[in-house]
VOGU-3710 file (C-alpha; in Angstrom, 3 decimals, decimal comma):
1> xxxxxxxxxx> 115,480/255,968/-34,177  119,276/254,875/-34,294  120,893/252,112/-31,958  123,095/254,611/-30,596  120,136/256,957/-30,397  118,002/254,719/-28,158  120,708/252,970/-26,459  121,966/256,224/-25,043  118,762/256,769/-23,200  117,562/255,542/-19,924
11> xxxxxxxxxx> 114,131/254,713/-19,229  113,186/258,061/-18,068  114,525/259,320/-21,116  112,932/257,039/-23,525  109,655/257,556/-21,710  109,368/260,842/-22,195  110,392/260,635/-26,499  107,341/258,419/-26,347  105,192/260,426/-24,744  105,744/263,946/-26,647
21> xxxxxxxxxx> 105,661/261,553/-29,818  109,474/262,152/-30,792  109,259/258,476/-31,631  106,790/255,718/-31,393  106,214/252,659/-29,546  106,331/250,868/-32,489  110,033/252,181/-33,291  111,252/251,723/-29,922  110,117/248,283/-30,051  111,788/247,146/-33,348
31> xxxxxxxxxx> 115,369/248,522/-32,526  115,249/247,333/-29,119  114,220/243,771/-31,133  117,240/245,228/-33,141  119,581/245,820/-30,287  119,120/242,282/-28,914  119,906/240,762/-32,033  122,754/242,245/-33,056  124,695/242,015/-29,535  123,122/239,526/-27,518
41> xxxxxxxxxx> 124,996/236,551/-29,671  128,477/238,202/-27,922  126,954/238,187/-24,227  123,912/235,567/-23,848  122,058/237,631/-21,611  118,998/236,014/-22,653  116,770/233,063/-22,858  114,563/234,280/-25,659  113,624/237,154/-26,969  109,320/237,835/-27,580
51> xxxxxxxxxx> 108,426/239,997/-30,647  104,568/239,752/-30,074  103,351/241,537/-26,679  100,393/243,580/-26,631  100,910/247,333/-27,151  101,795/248,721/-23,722  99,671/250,685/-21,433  99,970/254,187/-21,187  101,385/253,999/-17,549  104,736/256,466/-16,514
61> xxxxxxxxxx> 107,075/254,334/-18,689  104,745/253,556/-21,690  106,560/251,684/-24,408  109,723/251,416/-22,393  111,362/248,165/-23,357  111,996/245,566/-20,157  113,133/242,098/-20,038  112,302/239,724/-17,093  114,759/237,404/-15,157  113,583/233,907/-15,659
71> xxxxxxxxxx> 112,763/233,237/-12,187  110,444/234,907/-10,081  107,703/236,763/-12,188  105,463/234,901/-13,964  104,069/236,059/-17,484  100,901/234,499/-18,861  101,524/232,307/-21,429  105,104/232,254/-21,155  107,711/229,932/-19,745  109,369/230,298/-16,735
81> xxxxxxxxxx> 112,346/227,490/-16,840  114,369/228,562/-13,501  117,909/228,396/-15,108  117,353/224,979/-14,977  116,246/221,495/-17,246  114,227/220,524/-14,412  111,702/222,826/-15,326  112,272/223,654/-19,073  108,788/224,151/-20,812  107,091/224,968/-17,484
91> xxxxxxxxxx> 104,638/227,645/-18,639  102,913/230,651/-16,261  99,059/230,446/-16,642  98,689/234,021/-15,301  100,624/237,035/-14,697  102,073/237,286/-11,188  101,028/240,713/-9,136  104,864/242,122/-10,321  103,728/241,524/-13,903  100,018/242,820/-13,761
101> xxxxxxxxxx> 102,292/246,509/-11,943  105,000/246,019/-15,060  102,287/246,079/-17,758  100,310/248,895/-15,909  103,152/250,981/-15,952  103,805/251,013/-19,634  106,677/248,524/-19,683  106,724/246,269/-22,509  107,958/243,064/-21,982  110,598/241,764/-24,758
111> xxxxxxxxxx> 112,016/238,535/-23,328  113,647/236,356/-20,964  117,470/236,798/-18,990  119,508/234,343/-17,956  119,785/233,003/-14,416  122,091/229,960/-12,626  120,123/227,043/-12,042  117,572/228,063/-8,946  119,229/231,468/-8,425  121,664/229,574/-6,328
121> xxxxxxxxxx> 124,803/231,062/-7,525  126,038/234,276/-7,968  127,485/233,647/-10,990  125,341/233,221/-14,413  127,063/230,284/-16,015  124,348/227,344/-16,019  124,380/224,255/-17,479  120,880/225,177/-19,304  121,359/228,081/-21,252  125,181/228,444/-21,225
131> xxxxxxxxxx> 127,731/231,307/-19,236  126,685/234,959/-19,485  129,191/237,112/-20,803  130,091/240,689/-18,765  129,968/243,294/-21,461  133,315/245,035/-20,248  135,290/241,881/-20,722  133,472/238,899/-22,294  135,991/236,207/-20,766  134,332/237,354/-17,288
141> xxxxxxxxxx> 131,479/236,528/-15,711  128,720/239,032/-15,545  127,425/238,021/-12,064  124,536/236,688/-11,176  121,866/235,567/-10,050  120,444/238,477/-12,504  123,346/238,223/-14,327  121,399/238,426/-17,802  119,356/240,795/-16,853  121,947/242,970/-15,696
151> xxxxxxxxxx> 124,684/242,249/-18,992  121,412/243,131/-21,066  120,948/246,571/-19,766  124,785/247,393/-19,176  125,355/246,597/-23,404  122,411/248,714/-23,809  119,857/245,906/-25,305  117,047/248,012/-22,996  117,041/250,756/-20,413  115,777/248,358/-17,690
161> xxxxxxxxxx> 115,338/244,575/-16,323  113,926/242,830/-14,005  116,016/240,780/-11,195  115,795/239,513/-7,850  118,003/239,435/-4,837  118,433/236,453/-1,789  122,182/237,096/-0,887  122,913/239,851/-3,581  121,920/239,053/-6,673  120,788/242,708/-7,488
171> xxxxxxxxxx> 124,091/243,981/-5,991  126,600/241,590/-7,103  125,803/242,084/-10,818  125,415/245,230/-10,480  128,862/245,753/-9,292  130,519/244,077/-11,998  128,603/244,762/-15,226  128,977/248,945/-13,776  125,456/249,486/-13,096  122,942/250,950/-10,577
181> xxxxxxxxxx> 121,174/248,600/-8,114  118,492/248,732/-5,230  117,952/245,659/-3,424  114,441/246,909/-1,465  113,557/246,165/2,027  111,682/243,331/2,696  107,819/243,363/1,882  108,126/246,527/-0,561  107,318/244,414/-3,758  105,143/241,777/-3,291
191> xxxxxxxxxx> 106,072/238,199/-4,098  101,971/236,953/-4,554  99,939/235,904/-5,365  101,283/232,008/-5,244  103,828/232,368/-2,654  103,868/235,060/0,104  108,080/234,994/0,738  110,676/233,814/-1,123  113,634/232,054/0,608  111,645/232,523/3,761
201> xxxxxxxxxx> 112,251/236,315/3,325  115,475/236,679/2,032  114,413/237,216/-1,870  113,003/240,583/-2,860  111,545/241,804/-6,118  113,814/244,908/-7,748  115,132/246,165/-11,080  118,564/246,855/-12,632  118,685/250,059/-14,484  121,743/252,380/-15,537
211> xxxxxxxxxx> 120,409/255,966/-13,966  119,195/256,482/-10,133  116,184/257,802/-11,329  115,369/254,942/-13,372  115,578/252,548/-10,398  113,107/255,568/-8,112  110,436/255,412/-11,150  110,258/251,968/-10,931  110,000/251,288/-7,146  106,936/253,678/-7,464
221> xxxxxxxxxx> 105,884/251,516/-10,167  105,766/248,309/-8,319  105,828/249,511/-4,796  102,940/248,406/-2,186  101,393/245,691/-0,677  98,948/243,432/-2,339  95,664/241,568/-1,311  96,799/238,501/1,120  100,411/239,694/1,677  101,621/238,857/5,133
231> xxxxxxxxxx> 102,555/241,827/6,098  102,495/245,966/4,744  105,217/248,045/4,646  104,310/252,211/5,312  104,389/253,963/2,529  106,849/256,662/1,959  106,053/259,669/2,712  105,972/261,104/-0,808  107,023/259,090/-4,335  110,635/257,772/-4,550
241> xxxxxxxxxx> 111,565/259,928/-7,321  110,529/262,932/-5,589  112,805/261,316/-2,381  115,460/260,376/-5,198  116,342/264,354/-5,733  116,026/265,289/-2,260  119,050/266,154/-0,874  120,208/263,929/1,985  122,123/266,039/4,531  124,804/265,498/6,731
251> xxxxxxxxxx> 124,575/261,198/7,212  126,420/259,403/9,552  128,407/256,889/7,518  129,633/253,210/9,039  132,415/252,414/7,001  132,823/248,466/6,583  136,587/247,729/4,726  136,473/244,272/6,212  134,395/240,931/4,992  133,126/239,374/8,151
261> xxxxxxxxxx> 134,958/236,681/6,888  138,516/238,850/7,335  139,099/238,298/3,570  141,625/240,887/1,946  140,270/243,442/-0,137  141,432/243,672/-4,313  144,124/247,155/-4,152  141,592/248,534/-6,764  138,195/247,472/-4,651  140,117/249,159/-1,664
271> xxxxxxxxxx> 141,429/252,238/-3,674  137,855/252,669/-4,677  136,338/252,373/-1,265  138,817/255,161/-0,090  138,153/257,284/-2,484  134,353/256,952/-1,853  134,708/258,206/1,661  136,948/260,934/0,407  134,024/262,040/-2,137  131,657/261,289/0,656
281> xxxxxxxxxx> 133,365/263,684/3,191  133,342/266,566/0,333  129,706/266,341/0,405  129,297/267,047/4,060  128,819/263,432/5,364  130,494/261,876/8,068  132,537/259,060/7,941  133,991/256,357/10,269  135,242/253,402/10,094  133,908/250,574/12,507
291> xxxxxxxxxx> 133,361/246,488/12,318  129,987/245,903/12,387  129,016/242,979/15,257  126,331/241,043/13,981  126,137/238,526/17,194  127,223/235,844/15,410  130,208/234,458/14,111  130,761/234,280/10,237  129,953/230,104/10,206  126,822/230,869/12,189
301> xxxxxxxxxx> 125,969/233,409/9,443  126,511/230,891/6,689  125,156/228,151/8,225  121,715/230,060/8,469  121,741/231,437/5,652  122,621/227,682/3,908  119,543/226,530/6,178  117,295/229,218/4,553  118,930/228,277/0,868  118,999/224,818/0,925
311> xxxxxxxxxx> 115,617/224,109/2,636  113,726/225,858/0,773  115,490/225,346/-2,502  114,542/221,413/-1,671  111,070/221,970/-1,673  111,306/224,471/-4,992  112,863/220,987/-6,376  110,176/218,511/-5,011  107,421/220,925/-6,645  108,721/221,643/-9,964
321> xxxxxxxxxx> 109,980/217,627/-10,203  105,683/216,848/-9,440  104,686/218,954/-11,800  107,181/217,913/-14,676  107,291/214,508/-13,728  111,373/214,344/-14,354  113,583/212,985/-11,873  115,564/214,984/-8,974  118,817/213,361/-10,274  122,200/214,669/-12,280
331> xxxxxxxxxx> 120,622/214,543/-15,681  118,134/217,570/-15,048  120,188/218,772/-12,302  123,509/220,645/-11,607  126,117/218,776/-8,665  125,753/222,214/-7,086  122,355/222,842/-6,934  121,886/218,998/-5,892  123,882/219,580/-3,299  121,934/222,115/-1,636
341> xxxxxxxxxx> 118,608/219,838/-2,378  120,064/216,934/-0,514  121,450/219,452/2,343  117,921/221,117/2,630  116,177/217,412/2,433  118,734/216,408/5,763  117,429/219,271/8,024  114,779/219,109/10,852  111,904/221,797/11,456  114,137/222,959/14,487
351> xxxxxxxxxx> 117,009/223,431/11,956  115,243/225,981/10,158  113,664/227,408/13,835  117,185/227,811/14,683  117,979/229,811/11,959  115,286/232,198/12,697  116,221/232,503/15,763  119,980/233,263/14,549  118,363/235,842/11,900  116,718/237,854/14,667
361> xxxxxxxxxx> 119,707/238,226/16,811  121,807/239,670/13,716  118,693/241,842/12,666  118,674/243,262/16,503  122,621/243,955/16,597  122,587/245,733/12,900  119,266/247,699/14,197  121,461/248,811/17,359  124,274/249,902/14,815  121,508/251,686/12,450
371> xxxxxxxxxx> 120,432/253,518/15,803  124,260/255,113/15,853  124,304/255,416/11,994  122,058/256,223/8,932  124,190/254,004/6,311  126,432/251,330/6,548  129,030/251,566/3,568  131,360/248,563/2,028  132,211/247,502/-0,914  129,886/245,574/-3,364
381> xxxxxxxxxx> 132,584/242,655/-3,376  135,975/242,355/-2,500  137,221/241,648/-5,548  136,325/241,742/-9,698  134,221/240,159/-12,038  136,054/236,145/-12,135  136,940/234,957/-15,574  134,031/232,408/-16,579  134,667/229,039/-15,320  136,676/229,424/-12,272
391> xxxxxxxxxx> 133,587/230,108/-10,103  132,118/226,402/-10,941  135,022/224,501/-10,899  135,116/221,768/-8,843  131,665/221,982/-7,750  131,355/218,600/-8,075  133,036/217,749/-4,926  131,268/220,059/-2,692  128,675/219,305/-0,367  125,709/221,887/0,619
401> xxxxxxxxxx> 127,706/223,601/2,950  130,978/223,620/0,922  129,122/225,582/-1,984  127,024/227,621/0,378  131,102/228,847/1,575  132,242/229,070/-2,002  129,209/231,690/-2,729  129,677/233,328/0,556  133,193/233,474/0,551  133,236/235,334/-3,383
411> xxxxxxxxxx> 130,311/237,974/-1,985  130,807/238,502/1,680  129,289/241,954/2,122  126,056/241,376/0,338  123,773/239,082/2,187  123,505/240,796/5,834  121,133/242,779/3,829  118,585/239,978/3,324  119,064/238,357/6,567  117,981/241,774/8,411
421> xxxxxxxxxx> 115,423/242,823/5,584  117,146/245,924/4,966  117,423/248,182/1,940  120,671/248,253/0,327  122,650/249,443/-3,337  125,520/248,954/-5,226  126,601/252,480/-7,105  129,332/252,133/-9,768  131,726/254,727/-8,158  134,534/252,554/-9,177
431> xxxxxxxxxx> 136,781/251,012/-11,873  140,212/249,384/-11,731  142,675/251,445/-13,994  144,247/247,921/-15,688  141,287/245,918/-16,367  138,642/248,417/-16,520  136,775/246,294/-15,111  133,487/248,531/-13,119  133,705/248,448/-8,907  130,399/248,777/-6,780
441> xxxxxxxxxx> 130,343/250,526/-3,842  127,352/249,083/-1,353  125,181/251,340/0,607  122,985/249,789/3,033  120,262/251,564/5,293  117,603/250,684/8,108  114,811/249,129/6,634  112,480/251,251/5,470  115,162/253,726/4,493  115,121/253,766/0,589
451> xxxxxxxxxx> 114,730/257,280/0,000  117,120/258,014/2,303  119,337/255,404/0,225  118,070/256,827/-2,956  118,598/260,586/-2,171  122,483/259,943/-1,276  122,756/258,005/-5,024  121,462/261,021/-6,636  123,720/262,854/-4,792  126,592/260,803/-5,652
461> xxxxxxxxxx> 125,492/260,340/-9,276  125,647/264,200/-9,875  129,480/264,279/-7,961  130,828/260,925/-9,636  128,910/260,602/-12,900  128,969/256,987/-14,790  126,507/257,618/-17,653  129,469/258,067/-19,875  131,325/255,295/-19,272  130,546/252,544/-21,841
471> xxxxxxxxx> 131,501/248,595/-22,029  133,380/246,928/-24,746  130,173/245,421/-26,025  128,069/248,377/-26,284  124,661/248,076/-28,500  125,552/251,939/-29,498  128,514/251,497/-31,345  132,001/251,670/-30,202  132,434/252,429/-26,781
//
């Protein structure tokens, strides 16, 4: 198998050469091994890179290549670092539940991405393993916090990668590195077994991939509740993928052009959001325009969410600091990400019960809205990809809250999502005609509702295809 061979495939597509024996496991594995070799130097989408997994399992994608953010699953035997110096070397004694699903469904695991420090950021530029490059323009940053993991499967180095998402960090990458992303509702992939929630529910489990039905497979992969979980989510009524090529019908589409925070839209973010609803009203849907009322103001919003963050990003630091034994100071830690420790260390109990109570009232006003509408649509972000460096700058001289408004203020669309628990996506519908630079559109539905979500990205995929468009650093070839 070529590199331009097996980077032109998805997982879907690789998984089924395997399986009618048009190539082996064995060759899959060594040019993927290939791929990241070759490109990965120009992006730094990853940690490391593992050459010596087990043979896969012959689950629905056996032999698919998959690399894992380094935060958030936990492989046997290998380390899980956090982005961060604090907890370089720490080392996973068993698989988490995610990783026991990965393996069962045939994925073979081939390394580590990048994250920021703590998956505070969304931006991948940390002080421990260096900025990630975005494949269209390598003097941008390729998001984050799965900002490897998503400049890894956008140049093609494999099909599929793991991420995570507490404010957008499935979404926001995917917008700018031009791939397909599914944040899931709350509860659809467990966390277990050795915590039960993440960012007291914020943080979900998902994937990045660069095909819809890629992203379907894989929720049916991992999908379900697990022994001890707090809570189970219903199951859908048949698989995702089957729910992934249903068609949706006529939806009722909220269309969101404004941040909360009354920022201006980029022309070319704006150009692309009107010519979603344009494509969206050829397909039958209908679309208006409204301002959603969340029941808060927009510094109540980032104040709870910072609560959420910072809290329980301080006690992520206490633990990892007693089990390494290495000081919570500015030689194993970034200004930023101290910041939010000392912030979360400051707060009372009825600091954080405040915030739940805050969370509650938004998810009650967005589930009135989601009564009136199946989707809410917005952009992914209001602007592009920033060139690497200007996101940090100055970080330094910001307190919690300051950088909690820097990270807001860059990706204000992205986080109502986790505060309600809902299912959301960024689709690559767009691209600004000087730069070239990719544009997600963000599709969010009522929780529960990612077939629905699933069915209208099909839908769209077949009307505004992507597939074909290629980055500047493409493990294929020339673009």
């Amino acid at each position: 198998m070529y590199l331009s061979e097996y980077a032109d495939q998805d997982a879907t597509g690789l998984a089924r050469l395997i399986h009618t024996h048009a190539v082996s496991v064995d060759e899959v594995r060594a040019v993927a091994l290939q791929a990241i070799l070759a490109v990965n130097p120009q992006i730094n989408a990853l940690v490391e890179a593992w050459d010596d997994e087990p043979v896969a399992a012959q689950g629905p994608f056996h032999g698919v290549p998959l690399l894992l953010k380094d935060l958030g699953v936990s492989a046997a035997g290998r380390r899980n670092e956090l982005g961060s110096a604090l907890a370089q070397g720490c080392t996973a004694d068993a698989d988490s539940e995610l990783m026991t699903r990965l393996r069962r469904a045939g994925l073979m695991p081939l390394g580590r991405t990048t994250t920021p420090e703590f998956a505070a950021s969304t931006t991948t530029e940390s002080r421990f393993s260096g900025p990630t490059r975005n494949p269209w323009d390598v003097q941008r940053s390729a998001g984050g916090s799965s900002g490897g993991s998503a400049a890894a499967v956008a140049a093609g180095l494999v099909p599929v990668a793991h991420a995570t998402d507490g404010g957008g960090s499935i979404r926001v990458p995917a917008s700018m590195c031009g791939l397909f992303g599914l944040k899931p509702s709350r509860g659809r992939v467990p966390m277990g077994p050795d915590v039960d929630e993440v960012w007291s529910g914020l943080a979900v489990h998902g994937v990045l991939t660069r095909s819809v039905r890629d992203s379907a497979g894989m929720l049916d992969a991992i999908h379900g509740g697990a022994p001890g979980d707090p809570f189970h989510i219903a199951p859908p009524e048949s698989s995702f993928s089957a729910l992934a090529q249903r068609a949706p019908g006529s939806l009722r589409i909220a269309l969101q052009s404004l941040p909360l925070n009354g920022q201006k839209l980029h022309p070319a973010v704006e150009q692309a959001l009107f010519n979603t609803a344009k494509q969206l009203e050829a397909l039958g849907h209908q679309v208006e325009e409204v301002q959603p009322d969340i029941g808060v103001s927009w510094e109540a919003f980032v104040e709870l969410n910072a609560r959420f963050w910072s809290s329980n990003t301080a006690a992520w630091i206490d633990a990892v600091a007693g089990a390494t034994g290495r000081s919570i100071s500015a030689e194993y830690l970034e200004p930023a990400t101290l910041a939010l420790y000392r912030l979360g260390k400051s707060l009372q109990a009825t600091d954080l019960l405040g915030a739940l109570w805050e969370r509650n009232i938004v998810a009650r006003h967005m589930g009135d809205l989601f009564q009136r509408y199946d989707v809410l649509l917005s952009p992914t972000l209001p602007g592009l990809a920033p060139m690497i460096g200007d996101y940090n700058q100055g970080q330094a001289q910001l307190d919690g809250r300051g950088w909690m408004n820097r990270v807001f203020a860059h990706s204000p669309f992205t986080a109502l999502a986790n505060v309600i628990g809902a299912p959301a996506m960024s689709v690559p519908l767009g691209h600004d005609s000087r730069s070239g630079l990719p544009i997600g559109m963000q599709f969010m539905g009522a929780f529960g509702q990612e077939g629905m979500l699933l069915g209208l990205a099909t839908q769209l995929e077949r009307a505004t295809p992507w597939a074909a468009r290629r980055p500047h650093v493409w493990a294929g070839g020339n673009p």
